[in-house]
ZAMARGU-4260 file (C-alpha; in steps of 0.2 Angstrom, whole numbers, plus 5000, padded with zeros to 4 digits):
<rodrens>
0) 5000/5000/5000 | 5006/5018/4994 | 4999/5032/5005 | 5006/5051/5001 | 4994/5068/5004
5) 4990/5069/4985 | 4970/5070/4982 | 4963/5055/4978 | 4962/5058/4958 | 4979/5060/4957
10) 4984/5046/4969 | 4972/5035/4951 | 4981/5045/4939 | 4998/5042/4947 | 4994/5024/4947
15) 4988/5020/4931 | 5001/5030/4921 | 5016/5018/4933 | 5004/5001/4932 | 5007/4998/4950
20) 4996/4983/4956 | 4995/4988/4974 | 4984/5000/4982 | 4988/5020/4985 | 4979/5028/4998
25) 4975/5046/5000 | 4979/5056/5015 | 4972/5073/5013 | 4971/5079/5031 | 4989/5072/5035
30) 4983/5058/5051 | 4989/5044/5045 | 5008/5054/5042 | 5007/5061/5059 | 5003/5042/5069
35) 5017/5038/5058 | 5028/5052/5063 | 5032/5056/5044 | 5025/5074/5045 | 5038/5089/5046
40) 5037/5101/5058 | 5041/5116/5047 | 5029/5109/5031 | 5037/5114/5014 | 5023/5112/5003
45) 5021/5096/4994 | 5036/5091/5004 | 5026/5091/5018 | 5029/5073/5026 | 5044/5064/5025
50) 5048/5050/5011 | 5047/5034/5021 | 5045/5014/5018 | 5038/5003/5031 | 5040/4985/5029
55) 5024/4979/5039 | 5024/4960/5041 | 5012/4950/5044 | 5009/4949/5061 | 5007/4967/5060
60) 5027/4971/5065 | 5035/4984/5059 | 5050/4973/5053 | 5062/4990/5045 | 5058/5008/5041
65) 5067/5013/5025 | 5073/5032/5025 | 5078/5041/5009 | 5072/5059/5001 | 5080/5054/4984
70) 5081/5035/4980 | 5063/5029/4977 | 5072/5012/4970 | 5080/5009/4987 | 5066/5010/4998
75) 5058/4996/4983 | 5076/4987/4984 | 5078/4989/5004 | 5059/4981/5006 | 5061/4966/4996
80) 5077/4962/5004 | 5069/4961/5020 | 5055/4951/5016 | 5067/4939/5007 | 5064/4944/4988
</rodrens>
């Protein structure tokens, strides 16, 4: 599951133009970045939450927490090597 603030159009758009085959959930009013603690403090516009991966197994752990501004491949990369892929 993909979640960002983006409206829920563009959250369709986004996903139909990259063929993802997984979900991508809209989070308008920013709660489900703040109980993840991926909102910023200072907001910067669209760069308003933090770009974060969290590998969810499961049991429902959090089993790693990828971190990178820049590098969407790694946080793709980072996920599949902790789940064994």
């Amino acid at each position: 599951v993909g979640v960002s603030r983006d409206p829920v159009a563009r959250q369709a758009e986004f996903s139909r133009r990259h063929g993802f085959d997984f979900p991508l959930l809209s989070d308008v009013d920013g709660r489900v970045a703040e109980a993840f603690g991926v909102r910023r403090r200072l907001p910067l516009g669209p760069l308003s939450t933090r770009r974060m991966t969290f590998v969810i197994g499961s049991d429902r752990r959090v089993l790693a927490v990828v971190h990178s501004e820049l590098d969407m491949n790694g946080h793709a990369d980072e996920a599949l090597r902790v789940l064994g892929g």
